[in-house]
KESE-35015 format. One line per 8 residues: their letters; for each residue x, y, z of C-alpha. Coordinates in Angstrom, 1 decimal. Each point is the difference from the previous one (the first is absolute). Layout:
<kolkes>
A	X:Y:Z  ...
</kolkes>
This chain:
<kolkes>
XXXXXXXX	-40.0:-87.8:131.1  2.7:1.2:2.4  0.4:-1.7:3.6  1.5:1.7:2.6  1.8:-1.6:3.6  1.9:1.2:2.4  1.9:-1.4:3.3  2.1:1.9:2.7
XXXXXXXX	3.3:-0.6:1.2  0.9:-1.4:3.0  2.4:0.2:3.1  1.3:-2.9:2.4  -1.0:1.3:3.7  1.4:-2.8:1.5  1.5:-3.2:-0.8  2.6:-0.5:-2.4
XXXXXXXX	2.6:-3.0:0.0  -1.9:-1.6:3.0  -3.1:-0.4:-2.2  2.1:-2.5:-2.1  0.4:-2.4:3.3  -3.8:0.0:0.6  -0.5:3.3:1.8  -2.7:2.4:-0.2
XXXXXXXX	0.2:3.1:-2.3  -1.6:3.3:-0.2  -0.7:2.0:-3.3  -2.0:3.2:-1.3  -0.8:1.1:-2.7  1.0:3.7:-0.8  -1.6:2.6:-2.1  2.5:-0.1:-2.7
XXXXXXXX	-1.3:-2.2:-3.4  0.5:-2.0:-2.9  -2.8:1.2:-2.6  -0.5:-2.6:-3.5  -2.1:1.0:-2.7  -0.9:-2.7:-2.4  -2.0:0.7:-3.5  0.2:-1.3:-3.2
XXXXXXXX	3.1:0.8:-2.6  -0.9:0.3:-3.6  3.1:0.0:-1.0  -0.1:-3.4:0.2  3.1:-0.4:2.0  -0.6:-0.6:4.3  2.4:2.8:1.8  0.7:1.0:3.7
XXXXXXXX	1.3:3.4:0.9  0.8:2.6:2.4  0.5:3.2:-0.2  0.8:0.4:3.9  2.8:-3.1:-0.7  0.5:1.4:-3.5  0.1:-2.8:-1.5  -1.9:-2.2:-2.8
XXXXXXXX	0.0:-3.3:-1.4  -2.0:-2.0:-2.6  -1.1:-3.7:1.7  -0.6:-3.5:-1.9  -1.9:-1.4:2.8  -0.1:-3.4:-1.1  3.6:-0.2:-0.8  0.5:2.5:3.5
XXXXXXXX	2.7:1.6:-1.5  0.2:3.7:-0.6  1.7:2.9:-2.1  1.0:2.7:1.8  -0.3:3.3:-1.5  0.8:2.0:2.9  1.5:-0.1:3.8  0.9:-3.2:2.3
XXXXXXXX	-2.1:-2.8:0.1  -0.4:-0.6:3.8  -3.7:0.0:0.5  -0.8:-1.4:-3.2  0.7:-3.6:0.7  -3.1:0.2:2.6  -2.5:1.2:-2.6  1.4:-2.3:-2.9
XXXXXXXX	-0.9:-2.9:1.9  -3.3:0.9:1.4  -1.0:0.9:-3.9  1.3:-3.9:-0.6  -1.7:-1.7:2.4  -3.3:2.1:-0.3  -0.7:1.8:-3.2  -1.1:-3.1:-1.7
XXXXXXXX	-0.9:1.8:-3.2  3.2:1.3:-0.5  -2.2:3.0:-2.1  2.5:3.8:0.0  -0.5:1.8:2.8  2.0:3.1:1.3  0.8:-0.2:4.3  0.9:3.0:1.3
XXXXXXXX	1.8:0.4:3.4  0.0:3.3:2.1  1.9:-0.1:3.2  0.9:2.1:3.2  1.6:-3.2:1.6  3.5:0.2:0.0  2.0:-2.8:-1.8  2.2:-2.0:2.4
XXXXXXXX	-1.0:1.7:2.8  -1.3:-2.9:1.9  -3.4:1.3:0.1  -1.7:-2.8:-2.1  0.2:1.6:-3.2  -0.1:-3.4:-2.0  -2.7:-1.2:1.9  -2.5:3.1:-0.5
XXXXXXXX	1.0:-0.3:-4.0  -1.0:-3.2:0.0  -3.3:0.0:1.9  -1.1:3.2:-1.8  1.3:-1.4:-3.2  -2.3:-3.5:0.3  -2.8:2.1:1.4  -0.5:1.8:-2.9
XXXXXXXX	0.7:-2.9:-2.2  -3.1:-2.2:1.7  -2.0:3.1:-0.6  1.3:0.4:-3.5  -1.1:-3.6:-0.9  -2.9:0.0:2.5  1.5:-2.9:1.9  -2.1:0.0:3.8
XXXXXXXX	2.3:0.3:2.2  0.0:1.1:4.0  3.0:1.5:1.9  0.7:-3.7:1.4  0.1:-1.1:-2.8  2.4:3.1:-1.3  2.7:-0.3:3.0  0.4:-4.0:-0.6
XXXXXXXX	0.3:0.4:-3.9  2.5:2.9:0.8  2.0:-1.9:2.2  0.6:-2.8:-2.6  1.4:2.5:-2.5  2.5:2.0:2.2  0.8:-3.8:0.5  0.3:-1.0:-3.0
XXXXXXXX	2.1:3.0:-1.2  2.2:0.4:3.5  0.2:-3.6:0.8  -1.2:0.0:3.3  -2.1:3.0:1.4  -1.8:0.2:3.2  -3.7:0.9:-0.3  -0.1:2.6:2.5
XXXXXXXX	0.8:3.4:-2.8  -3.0:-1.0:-2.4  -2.3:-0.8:2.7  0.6:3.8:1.2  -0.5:1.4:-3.8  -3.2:-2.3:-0.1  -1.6:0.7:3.5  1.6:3.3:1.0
XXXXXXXX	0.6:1.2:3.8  1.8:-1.9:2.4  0.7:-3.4:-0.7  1.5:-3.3:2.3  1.0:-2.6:-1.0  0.0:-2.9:2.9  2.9:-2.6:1.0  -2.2:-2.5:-1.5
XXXXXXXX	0.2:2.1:-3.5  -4.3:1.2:0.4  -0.3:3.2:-1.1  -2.2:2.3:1.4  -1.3:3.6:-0.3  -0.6:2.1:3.5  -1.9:3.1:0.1  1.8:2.7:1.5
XXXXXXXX	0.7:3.3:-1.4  3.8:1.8:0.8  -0.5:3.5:-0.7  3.7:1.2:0.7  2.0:0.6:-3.2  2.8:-2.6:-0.7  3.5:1.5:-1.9  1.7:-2.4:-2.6
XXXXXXXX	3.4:0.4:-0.5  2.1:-2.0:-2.6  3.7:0.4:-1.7  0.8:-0.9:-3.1  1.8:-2.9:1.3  -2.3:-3.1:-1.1  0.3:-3.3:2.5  -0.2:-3.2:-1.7
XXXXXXXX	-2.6:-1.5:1.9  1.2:-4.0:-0.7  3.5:0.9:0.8  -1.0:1.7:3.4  -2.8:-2.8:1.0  3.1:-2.5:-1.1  2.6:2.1:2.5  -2.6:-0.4:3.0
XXXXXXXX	-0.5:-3.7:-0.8  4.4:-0.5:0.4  -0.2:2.2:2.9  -2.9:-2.1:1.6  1.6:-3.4:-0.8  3.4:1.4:1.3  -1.5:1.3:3.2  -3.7:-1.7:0.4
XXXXXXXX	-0.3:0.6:3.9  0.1:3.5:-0.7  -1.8:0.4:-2.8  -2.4:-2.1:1.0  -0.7:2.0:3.0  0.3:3.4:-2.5  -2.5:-1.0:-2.1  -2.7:-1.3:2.3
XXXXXXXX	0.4:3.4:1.9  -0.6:1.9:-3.1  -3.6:-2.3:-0.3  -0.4:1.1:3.4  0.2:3.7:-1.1  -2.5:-0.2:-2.5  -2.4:-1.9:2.2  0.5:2.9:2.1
XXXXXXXX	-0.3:2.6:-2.6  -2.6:-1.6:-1.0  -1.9:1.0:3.3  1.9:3.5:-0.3  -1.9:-0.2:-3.4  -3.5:-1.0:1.4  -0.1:2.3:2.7  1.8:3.7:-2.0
XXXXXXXX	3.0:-0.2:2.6  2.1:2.1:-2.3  2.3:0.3:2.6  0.6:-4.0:0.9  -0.1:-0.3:-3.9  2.9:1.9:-0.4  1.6:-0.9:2.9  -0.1:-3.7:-1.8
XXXXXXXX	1.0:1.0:-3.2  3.5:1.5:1.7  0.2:-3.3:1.7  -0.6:-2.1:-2.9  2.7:2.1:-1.9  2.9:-1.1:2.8  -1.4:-3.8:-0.8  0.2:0.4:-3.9
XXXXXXXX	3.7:1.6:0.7  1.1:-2.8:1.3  -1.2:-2.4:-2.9  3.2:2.3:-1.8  -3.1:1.5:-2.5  1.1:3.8:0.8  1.6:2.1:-2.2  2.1:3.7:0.3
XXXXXXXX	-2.6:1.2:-1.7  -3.1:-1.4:1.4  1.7:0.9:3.9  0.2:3.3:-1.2  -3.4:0.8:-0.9  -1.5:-2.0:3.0  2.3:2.5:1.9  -0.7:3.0:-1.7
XXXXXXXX	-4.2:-0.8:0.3  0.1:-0.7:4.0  2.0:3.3:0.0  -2.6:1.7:-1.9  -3.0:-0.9:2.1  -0.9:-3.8:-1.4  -0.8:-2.1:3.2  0.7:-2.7:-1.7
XXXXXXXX	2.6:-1.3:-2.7  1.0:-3.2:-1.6  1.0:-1.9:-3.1  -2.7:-1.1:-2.2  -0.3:-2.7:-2.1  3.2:-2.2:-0.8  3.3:2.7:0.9  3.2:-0.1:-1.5
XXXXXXXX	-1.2:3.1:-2.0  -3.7:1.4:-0.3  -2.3:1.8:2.3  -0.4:1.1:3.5  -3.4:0.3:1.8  -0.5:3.1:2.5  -3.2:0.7:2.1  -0.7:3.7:0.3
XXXXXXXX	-3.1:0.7:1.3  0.9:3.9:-0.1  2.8:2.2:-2.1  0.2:-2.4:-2.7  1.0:2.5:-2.5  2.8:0.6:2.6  0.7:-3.4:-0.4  0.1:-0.5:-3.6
XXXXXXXX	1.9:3.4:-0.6  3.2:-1.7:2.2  -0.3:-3.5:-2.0  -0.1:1.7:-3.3  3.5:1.8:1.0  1.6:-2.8:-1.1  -2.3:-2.6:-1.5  -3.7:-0.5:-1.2
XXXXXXXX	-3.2:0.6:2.5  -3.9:-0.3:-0.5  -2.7:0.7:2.4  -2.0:-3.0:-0.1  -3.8:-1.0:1.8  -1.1:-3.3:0.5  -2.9:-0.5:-2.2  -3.2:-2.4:0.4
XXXXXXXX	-0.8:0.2:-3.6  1.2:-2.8:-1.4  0.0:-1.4:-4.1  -2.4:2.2:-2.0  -1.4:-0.9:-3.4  -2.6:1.4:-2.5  -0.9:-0.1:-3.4  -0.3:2.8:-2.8
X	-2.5:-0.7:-2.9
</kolkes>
């Protein structure tokens, strides 16, 4: 028997560092994904490789320790501990990943590996599950391997399409379908996400009247995106997203890098640029809703681009007999 999962990426719309002080965020899910096959190993030994990582290791999952044959670890921690918690028999199995997410790239990679990777796993063992129940159980292991995560990436990879996620931490899908093509940009230049969530903290404590007011005007711009959203106001949506850029500036997030590719994609024709995700490193967001090859050619000058749709498919799974 051979089960087979998959989960997209996904890309902050709206959001970031104010969603930590109780203010809404926007996500979607992108048609980049994570795909896990799972079967049985008679070699007797469980393994989890990737040709597109090029890597491969040999797992004990009770222990959840691993030999690496080949490559980094990285994503490997996330799989290791969803076979501990959930493959009870602890009988060999092989789990292969293939992925067109980028690694560190701030659009959700871990999270898609890891809903796609316990997808296929409840098929594999025939454990009922529904896509609630998916998102909540995916949550707990980015936790449980990050230390604190929020559940906004694996409820994208779960539902799919646009997600928001409330000042009162409800989650919600809305139906609403953006057509125009969004370019990723990212450097090789990796933020550390707890270091730059740390930097905003000091910067709030140090200055909380202005902060304060910072981050409850970035919740205001996703309220309104939100209707920008609702309504396909491409033009107010990307007029927000420039706006929230100045915002997330001033939190000191920005990088050479990352104001050099918002720069070069408004130049380019994107109505609409900003940070996405954490900062300090990572990915940009553009809106073009025409001449996004235009777009992507001028990012990819000088660092990495992709051309990226939101998606409304969301965690797929099926099994092979």
């Amino acid at each position: 028997m051979e089960s087979v999962a998959s989960a997209p990426g996904k890309t902050i719309l709206f959001g970031e560092h104010a969603v930590v002080y109780n203010q809404p965020a926007i996500a979607a899910a992108v048609d980049k994904r994570a795909i896990v096959t799972i079967k049985d190993n008679p070699k007797g030994v469980t393994t989890f490789r990737s040709d597109d990582l090029g890597f491969e290791a040999e797992l004990d999952t009770r222990k959840k320790t691993y030999k690496l044959i080949k490559g980094k670890p990285g994503i490997i921690r996330y799989v290791l501990e969803i076979l501990n918690k959930w493959h009870d028999e602890h009988t060999p199995i092989d789990v292969k990943l293939s992925l067109n997410i980028p690694i560190g790239s701030g659009l959700g990679s871990s999270a898609a590996v890891t809903v796609a990777t316990l997808a296929a796993l409840y098929n594999y063992t025939g454990f009922p599950f529904n896509k609630r129940v998916l998102a909540n159980e995916a949550h707990k292991i980015e936790q449980s391997v990050q230390g604190m995560a929020s559940p906004l990436d694996t409820a994208v990879s779960t539902f799919g399409g646009l997600v928001y996620l409330s000042r009162e931490k409800e989650i919600s899908k809305f139906n609403t379908d953006i057509k125009s093509n969004f370019v990723i940009g990212y450097t090789n230049k990796k933020g550390n996400t707890g270091q730059i969530v740390k930097s905003v903290k000091f910067l709030k404590n140090k200055h909380p009247r202005i902060l304060d007011s910072i981050i409850k005007t970035i919740g205001k711009a996703t309220d309104e995106a939100k209707d920008a959203l609702m309504t396909d106001n491409n033009s107010k949506l990307g007029e927000l997203m420039n706006i929230n850029q100045g915002l997330l500036d001033s939190l000191g997030i920005n990088t050479y890098e990352l104001s050099r590719m918002i720069y070069t994609a408004r130049g380019n024709g994107a109505i609409g640029a900003k940070i996405t995700g954490a900062g300090g490193g990572g990915s940009i967001l553009a809106l073009v809703p025409k001449n996004a090859e235009k777009v992507f050619n001028a990012l990819k000058v000088e660092d990495n681009a992709l051309i990226a749709k939101i998606t409304q498919k969301g965690a797929l799974a099926k099994v092979r007999e």
